[in-house]
N, C-alpha and C positions, 0 to 999 in steps of 0.2 A: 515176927512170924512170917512164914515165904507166902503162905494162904492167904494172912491179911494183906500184907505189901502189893500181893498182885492185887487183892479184892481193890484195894483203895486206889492201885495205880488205875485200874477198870475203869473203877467209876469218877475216876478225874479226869481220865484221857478221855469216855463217852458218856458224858454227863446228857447227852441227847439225847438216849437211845435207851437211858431209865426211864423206866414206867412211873406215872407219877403215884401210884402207890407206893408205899413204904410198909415195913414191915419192924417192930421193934425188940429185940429180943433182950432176957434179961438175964442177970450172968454178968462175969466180970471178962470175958473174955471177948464175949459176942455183946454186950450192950452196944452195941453201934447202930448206928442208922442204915438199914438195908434196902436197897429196893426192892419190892417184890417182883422183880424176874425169876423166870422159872428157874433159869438159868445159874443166876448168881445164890439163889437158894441152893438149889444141888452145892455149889463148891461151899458155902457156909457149913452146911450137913455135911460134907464132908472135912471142914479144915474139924468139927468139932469131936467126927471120931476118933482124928488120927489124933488131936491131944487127947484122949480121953485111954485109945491106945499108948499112947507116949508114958501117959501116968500111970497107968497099971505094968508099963512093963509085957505085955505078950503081943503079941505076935496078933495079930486081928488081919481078918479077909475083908476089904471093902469091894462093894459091887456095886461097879462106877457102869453108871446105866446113859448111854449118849443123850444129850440135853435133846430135848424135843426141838424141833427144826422154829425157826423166826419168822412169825407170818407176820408180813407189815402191810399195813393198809395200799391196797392198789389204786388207783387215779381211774373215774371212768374216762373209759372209750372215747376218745373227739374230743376232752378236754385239753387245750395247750399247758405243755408243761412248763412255756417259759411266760411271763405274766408281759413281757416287753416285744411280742413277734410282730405286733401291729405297727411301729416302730423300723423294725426292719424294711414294712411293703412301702412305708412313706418315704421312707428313704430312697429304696428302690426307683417309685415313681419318679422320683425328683430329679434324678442321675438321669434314666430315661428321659425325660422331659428336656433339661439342660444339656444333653447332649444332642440331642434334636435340633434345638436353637442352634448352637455352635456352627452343625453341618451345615444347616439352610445358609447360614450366613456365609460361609464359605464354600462351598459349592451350590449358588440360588439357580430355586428353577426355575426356569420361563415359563411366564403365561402368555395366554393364547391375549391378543390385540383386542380391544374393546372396537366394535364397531361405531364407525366414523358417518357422518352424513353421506360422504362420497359414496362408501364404499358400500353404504344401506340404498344409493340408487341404483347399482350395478348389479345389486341382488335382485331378491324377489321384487324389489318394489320397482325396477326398470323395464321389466316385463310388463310389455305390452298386452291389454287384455285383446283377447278377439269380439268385437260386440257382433251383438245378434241383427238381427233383421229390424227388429224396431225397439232398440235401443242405442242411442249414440255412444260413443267412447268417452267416457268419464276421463278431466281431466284431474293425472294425480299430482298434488301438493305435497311440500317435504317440508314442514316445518321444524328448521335447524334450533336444536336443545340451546337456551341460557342457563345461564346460572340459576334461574328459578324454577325452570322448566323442566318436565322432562324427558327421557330421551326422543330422539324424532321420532314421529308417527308420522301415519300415511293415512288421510283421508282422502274421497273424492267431494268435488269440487265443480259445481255447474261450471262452461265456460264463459268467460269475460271478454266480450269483444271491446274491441280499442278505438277510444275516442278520436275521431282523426280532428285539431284543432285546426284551421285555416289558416293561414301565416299570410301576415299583411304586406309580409317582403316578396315583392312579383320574384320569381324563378325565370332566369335568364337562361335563355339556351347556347349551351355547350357552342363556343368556336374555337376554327383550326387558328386562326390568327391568334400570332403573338405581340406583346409590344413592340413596339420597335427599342433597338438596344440604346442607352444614355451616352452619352459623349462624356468619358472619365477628361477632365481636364487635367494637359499636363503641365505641372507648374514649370513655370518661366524660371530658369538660374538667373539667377543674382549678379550682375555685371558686379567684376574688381575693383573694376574702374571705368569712368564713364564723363565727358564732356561734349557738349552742345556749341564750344567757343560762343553761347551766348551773350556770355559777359564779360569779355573781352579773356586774357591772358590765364590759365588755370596754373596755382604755382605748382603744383605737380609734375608740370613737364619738366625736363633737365635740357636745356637749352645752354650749350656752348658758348662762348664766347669764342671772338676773331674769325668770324666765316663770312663766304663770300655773300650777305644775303642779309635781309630783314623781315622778320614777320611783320603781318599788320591783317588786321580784324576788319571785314566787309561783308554789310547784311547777314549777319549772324555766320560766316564761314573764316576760315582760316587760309592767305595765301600768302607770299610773298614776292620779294622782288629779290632777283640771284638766283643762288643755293642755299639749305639750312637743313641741319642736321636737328632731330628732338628727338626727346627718348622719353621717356616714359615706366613706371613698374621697379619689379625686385629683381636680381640678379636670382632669387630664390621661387623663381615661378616656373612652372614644370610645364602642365597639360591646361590650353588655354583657348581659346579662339576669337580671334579680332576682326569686329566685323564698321566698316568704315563706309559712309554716305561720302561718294568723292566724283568729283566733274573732271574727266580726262580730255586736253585740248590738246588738236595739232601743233606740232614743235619741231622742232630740229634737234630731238634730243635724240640719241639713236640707243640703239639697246648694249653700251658697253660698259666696264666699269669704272667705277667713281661716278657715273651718271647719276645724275636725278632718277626722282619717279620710281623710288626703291622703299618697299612696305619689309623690314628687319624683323626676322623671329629669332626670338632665345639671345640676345644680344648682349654678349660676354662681356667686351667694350669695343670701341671702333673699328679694332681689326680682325674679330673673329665673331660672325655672326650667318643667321640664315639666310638669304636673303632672296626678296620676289620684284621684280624689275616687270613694271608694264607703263609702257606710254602707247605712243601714234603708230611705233611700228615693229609692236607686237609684246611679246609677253615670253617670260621664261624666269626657270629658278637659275641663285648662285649660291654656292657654298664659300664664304669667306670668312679662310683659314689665316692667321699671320700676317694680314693685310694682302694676302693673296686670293685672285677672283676664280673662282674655278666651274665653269659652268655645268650642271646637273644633265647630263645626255638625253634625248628623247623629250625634252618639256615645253621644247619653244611651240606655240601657237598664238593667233592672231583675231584677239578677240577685237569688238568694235569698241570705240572709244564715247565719249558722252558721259553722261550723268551714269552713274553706276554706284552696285552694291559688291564692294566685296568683302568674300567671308575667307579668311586666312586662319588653318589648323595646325596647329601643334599637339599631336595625341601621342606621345611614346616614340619611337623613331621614326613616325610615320607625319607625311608636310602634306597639304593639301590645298586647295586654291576653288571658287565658287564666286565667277562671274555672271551678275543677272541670272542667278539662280541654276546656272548649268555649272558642272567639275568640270574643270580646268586638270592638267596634269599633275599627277604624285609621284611622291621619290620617298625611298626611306635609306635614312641615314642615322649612325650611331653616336653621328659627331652631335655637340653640342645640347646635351640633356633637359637642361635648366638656363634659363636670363630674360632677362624685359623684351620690352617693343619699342622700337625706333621707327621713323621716319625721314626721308631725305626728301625735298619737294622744292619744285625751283616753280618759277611763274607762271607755267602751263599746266598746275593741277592747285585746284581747292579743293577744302574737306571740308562738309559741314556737321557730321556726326561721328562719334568715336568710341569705340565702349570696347574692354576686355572681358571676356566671361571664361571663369574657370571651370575645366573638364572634369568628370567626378573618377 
């Protein structure tokens, strides 16, 4: 039947929305289980005229009256209609809150500087009070915060006059006088080479054979009888100065070359060396090139003879001479850079002291 098939499809599709009353009719047509809605009542009443019409055959007027309207119970006023909204504000908050975090953290704001002991004296507390008339100036104390303590305060503070202690160390008075300055001593160089002839013969010297002359040892000096050539030192000696204890006596030996009485610098071998010529009459450099004598212009002078110091330099190209403490004449030459010391000495001069000291 179309009446029941919807009745039942009704009450299957809103099985909610039945009233929990029921209503039971009897009959073979309507014994079903009805609800009592107003509603599904009217179309019952009426599935059962129009069989009732169907079976007689005529023709029947039904008067289909609008179902009265559905009043469903209303919810009071202010009550939520969703049982879960509190849920939402926790939520809410949360987002808020976490999003707050986030920003501080990435864009933080500065706070203002906690005050520092310094900076609590430059304040109020630096300020000088004005004292009155008859009250003195309190002094004020700043005691700086520890770890236990806390932040500085500012109390006043009777003043504390200062124990003056006596000191047992007398107070000297202030003077313009300075020490006088110390004598830096300056060390003595090292002699190369060094003989006294005090014990007779040093094998150091290189002494010739077949020349016209013989050495021989007297009261600790060295003289001979003739002429004799000695040498001395490295062909590899640069920058040097030989300074010799020697007794110059009158002679007939005159100032030319191959003479006696010849002090040799830088001495290559016998025929190319520097050489300084002083006896009885007088004194002068030679440069001897090739066994050639060639005299140094401008150096002849005319020191006195006797017991003497002299001090003979080789510094770089530069020759030097220093009789009894005064400079004798210099010459600078390119010739001959490096070589020993020789001497040529015949019976009108003794030596009794001898040393090379090397230039720095």
């Amino acid at each position: 039947m179309l009446f029941r098939r919807t009745l039942r499809e009704l009450i299957a599709e809103s099985p909610e929305e039945a009233p929990t009353q029921i209503a039971e009719f009897p009959g073979e047509s309507l014994g079903e289980i009805i609800p009592s809605d107003p509603q599904i009542q009217a179309i019952v009443q009426m599935e059962s005229q129009f069989e009732a019409a169907m079976d007689d055959d005529e023709p029947i007027i039904i008067d289909i009256k609008p179902p009265p309207p559905i009043i469903r119970p209303q919810l009071p006023s202010g009550q939520p209609k969703k049982k879960y909204g509190w849920l939402f504000w926790l939520v809410l908050i949360l987002a808020i809150g976490v999003g707050g975090f986030l920003l501080g953290q990435r864009f933080p704001i500065p706070f203002a500087p906690q005050p520092t002991p310094e900076s609590s004296q430059t304040g109020e507390a630096a300020l000088p009070k004005t004292p009155t008339a008859t009250q003195k100036p309190a002094e004020q104390v700043v005691v700086e915060p520890t770890a236990t303590t806390s932040p500085a305060r500012e109390f006043n503070a009777p003043p504390v006059k200062p124990t003056i202690v006596p000191s047992s160390t007398p107070t000297l008075p202030p003077t313009d006088t300075l020490p006088p300055p110390t004598d830096t001593p300056i060390p003595t160089p090292t002699p190369i080479f060094k003989d006294d002839f005090n014990t007779g013969q040093n094998p150091a010297w290189d002494i010739p054979d077949n020349q016209l002359g013989e050495l021989f040892w007297v009261s600790e000096t060295v003289t001979v009888t003739g002429k004799v050539w000695m040498y001395v030192g490295s062909t590899e000696w640069t920058d040097y100065e030989v300074v010799i204890d020697a007794n110059v006596t009158d002679s007939r030996e005159r100032l030319d070359p191959n003479s006696p009485h010849i002090f040799a610098l830088r001495v290559v071998d016998k025929n190319n060396f520097i050489a300084f010529q002083y006896n009885a009459w007088g004194a002068k450099w030679w440069i001897v090139e090739n066994g050639e004598w060639t005299e140094v212009p401008n150096t002849y002078y005319d020191p006195d003879t006797g017991p003497v110091t002299i001090i003979l330099t080789a510094d770089g190209n530069k020759f030097s001479v220093n009789i009894r403490g005064e400079e004798g004449p210099n010459f600078i030459t390119d010739k001959f850079p490096q070589g020993r010391v020789g001497l040529f000495i015949a019976n009108s001069l003794s030596i009794d002291n001898f040393k090379v000291v090397g230039l720095p």
